[in-house]
C-alpha positions as semicolon CSV with decimal commas, in nm:
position;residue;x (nm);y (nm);z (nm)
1;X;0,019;6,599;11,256
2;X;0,219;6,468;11,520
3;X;0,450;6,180;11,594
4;X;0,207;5,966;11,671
5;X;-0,007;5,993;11,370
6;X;0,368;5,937;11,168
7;X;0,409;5,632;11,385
8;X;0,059;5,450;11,305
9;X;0,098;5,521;10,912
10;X;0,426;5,390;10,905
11;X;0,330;5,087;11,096
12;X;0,047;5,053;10,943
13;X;0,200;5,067;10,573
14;X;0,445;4,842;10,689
15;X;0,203;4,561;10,772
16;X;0,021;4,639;10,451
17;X;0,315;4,595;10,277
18;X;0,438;4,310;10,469
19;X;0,092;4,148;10,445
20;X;0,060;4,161;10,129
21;X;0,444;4,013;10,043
22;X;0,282;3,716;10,282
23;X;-0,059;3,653;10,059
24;X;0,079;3,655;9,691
25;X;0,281;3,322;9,718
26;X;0,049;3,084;9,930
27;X;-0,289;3,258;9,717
28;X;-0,114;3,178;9,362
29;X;-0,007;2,814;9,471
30;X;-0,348;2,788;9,644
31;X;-0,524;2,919;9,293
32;X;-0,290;2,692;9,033
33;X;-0,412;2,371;9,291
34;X;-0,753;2,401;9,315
35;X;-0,757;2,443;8,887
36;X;-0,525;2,138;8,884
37;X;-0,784;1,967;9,137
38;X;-1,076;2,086;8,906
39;X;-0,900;1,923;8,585
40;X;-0,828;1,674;8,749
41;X;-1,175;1,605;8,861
42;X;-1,324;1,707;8,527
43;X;-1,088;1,397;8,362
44;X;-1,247;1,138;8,584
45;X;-1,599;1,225;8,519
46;X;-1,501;1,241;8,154
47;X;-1,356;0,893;8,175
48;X;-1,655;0,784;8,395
49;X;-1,444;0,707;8,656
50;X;-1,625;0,729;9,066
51;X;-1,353;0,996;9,203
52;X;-1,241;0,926;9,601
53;X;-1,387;1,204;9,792
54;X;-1,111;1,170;10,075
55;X;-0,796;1,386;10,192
56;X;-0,535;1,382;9,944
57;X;-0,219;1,540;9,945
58;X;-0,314;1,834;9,732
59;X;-0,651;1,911;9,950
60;X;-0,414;1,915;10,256
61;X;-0,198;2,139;10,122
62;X;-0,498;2,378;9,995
63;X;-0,579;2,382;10,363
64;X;-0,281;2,502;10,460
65;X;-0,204;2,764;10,178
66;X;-0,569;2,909;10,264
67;X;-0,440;2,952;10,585
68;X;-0,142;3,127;10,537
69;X;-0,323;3,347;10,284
70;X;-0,605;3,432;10,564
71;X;-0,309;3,520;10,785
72;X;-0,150;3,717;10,548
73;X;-0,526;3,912;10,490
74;X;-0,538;3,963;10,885
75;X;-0,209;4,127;10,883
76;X;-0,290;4,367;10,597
77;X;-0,679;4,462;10,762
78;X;-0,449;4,541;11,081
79;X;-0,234;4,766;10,886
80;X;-0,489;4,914;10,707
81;X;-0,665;5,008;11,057
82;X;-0,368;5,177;11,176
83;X;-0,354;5,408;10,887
84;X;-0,720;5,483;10,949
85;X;-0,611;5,545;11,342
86;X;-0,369;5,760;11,247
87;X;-0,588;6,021;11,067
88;X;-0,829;5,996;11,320
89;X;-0,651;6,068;11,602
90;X;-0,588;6,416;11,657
């Protein structure tokens, strides 16, 4: 084990950790709008109503939460790849 193995699981558990603090809050808000969007949806067919298939505010913002949840996801595959780096290098 030497300093350099240390220094890729510690960076690497960082970014998991880091990564992961980043994904929770946009991937909740992302999950309670698209249910709101399905309800939502579900009531106008119910009432027979022809639903607007256009941007709204709440498919905008969906966009952007994905986003920031991929992001967050990129961050923790990079951390997780620098704990696998530092077992395998010797």
């Amino acid at each position: 084990m030497s300093l350099v193995n240390v220094i890729l699981w510690v960076a690497g558990i960082v970014l998991i950790v880091v990564g992961y603090q980043r994904f929770r809050v946009p991937w909740a808000r992302y999950q309670a709008l698209k249910a709101q969007d399905a309800n939502v949806a579900r009531y106008e067919a119910w009432r027979g109503g022809v639903r607007d298939e256009g941007k709204t505010g709440a498919s905008v913002a969906m966009d952007v939460l994905r986003r920031q949840a991929q992001l967050a996801g990129l961050i923790v595959i990079a951390g997780v790849v620098l704990v696998f780096l530092g077992f395998l290098l010797r």
